[in-house]
C-alpha positions as CSV (number, residue, x, y, z in Angstrom):
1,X,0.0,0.0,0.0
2,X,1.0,3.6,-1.2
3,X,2.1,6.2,1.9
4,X,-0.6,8.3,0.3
5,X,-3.1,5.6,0.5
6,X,-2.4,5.1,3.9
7,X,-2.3,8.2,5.5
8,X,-5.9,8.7,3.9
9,X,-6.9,6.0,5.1
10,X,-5.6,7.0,8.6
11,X,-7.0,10.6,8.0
12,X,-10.8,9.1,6.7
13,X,-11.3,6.4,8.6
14,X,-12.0,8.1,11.2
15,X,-14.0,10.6,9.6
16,X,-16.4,8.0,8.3
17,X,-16.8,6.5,11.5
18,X,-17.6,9.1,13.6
19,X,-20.3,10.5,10.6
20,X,-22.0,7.2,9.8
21,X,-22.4,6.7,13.8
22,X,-23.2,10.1,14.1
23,X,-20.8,10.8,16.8
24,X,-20.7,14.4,18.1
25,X,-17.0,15.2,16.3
26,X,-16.0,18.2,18.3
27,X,-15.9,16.1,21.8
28,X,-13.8,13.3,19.9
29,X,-11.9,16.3,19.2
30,X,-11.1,17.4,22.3
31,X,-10.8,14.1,23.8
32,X,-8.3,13.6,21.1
33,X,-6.5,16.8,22.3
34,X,-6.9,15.5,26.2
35,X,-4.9,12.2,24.9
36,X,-2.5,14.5,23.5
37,X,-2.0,15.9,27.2
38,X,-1.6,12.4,28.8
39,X,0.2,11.4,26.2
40,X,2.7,14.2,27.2
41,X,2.6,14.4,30.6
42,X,1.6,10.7,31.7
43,X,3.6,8.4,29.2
44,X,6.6,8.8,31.1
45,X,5.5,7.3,34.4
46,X,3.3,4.8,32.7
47,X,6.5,3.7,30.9
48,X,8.4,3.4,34.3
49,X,5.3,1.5,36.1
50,X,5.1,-1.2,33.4
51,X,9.2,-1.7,33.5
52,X,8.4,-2.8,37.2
53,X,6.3,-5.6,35.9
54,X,7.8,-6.7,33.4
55,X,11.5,-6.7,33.5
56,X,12.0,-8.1,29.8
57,X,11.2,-4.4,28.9
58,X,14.4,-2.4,28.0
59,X,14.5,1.2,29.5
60,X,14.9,3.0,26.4
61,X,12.6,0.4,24.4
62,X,11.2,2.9,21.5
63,X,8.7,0.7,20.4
64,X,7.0,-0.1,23.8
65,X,7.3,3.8,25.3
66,X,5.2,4.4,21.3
67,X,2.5,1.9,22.4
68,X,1.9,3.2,25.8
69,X,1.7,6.8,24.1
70,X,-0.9,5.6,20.8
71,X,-3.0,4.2,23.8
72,X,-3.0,7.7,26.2
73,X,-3.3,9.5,22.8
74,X,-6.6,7.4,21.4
75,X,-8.1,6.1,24.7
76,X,-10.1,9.1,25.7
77,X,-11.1,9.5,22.0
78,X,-12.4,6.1,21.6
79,X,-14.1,5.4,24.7
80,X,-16.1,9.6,23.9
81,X,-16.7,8.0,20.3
82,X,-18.4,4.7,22.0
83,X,-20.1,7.0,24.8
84,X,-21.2,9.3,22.2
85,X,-22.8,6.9,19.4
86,X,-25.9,8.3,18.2
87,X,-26.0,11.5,19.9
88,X,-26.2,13.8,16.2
89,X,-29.4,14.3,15.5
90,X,-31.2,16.0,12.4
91,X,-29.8,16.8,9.2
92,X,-28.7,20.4,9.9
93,X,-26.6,18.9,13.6
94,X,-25.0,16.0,11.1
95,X,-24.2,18.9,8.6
96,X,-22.2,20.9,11.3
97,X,-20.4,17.3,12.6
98,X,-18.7,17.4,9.1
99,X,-15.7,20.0,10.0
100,X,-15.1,19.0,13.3
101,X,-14.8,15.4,12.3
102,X,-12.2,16.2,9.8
103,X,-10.5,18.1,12.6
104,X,-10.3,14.9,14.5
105,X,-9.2,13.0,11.1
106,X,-6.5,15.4,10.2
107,X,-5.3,16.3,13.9
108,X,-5.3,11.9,14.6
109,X,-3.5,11.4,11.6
110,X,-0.7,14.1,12.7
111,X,-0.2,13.0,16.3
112,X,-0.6,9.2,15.3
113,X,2.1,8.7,12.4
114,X,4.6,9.8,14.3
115,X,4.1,7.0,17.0
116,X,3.5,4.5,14.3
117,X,6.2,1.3,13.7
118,X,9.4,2.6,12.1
119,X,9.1,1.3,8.8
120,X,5.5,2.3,8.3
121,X,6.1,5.6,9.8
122,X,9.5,6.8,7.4
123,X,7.4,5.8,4.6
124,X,4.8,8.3,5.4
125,X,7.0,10.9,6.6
126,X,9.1,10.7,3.5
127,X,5.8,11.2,1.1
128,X,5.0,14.7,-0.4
129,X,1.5,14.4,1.3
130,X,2.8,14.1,4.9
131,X,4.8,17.2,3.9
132,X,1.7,19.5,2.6
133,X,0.0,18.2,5.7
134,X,2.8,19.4,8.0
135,X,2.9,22.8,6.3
136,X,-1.2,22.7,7.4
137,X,-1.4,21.8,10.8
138,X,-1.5,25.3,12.4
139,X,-4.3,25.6,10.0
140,X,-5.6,22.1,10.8
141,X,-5.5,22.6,14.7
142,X,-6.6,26.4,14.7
143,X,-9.7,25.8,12.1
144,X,-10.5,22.4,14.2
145,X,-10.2,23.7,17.5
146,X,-12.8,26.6,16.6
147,X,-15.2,24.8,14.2
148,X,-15.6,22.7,17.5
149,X,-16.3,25.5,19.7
150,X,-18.9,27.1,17.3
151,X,-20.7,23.2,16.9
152,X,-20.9,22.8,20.7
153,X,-22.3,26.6,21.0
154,X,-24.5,26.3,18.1
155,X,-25.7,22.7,19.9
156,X,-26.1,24.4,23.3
157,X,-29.8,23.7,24.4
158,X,-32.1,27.0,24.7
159,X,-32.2,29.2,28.3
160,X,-36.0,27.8,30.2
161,X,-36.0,24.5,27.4
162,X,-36.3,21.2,28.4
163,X,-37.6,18.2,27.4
164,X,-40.6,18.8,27.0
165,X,-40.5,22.7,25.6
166,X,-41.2,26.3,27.4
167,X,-41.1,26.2,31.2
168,X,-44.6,27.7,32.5
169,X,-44.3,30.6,34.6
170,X,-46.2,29.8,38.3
């Protein structure tokens, strides 16, 4: 398979999912972003704690330290995408779940190819398409980041509305 296939397939996939389950995109988003921040701040120890179970572990083991981070990183955004299955509904809400879910596509695929195995990794990194997409992620995070913001104000539920419409003054 092509690096360009690939890394679409890393970038859509996603995508895909969250639209066909109709998956409110902007709190994968920033469940992806909250992985980001235990991936950063948390890995390290979580590294340390598993070398005391396992001592066939080597301290500076690459591969494992990438596995404990992909997990930190997706965790929160899988278990929001489970929790969240279904929760997009009408046509105009599914409409608005578009940009944010190619936020969490684009932003995935950028924090997740780096952590990938070697091999599959350089050849991804080495393609012209990883390159444009690294030229885009300011763009990709900042256009993300407040597409969410405007979906989850535009989906905030009316002042006095409940279930079951207007509250009735006493």
């Amino acid at each position: 398979m092509t690096p360009e296939v690939t890394l679409a397939l890393i970038v859509f996939l996603p995508v895909a999912f969250i639209l066909f389950f109709r998956i409110n995109a902007a709190l994968v988003f920033l469940s992806l972003c909250l992985g980001y921040i235990l991936m950063q701040f948390v890995a390290p120890d979580a590294n340390s704690f598993f070398e005391l179970f396992n001592a066939k572990i080597p301290e500076n083991n690459d591969q494992s330290s990438d596995i404990v981070k992909l997990v930190l990183l997706l965790l929160p955004a899988v278990l929001t995408s489970i929790f969240m299955i279904r929760t997009v509904i009408g046509t105009a809400k599914q409409f608005l779940n578009v940009l944010p879910a190619l936020g969490v596509g684009l932003l995935g695929a950028l924090l997740v190819v780096p952590l990938l195995p070697p091999g599959l990794s350089h050849n991804i990194v080495d393609s012209e398409l990883w390159d444009q997409l690294l030229k885009a992620q300011n763009l990709i995070v900042g256009a993300s980041a407040l597409s969410c913001l405007l979906v989850l104000w535009v989906q905030r539920p009316k002042t006095g509305e409940g279930k079951h419409g207007k509250k009735h003054k006493a």
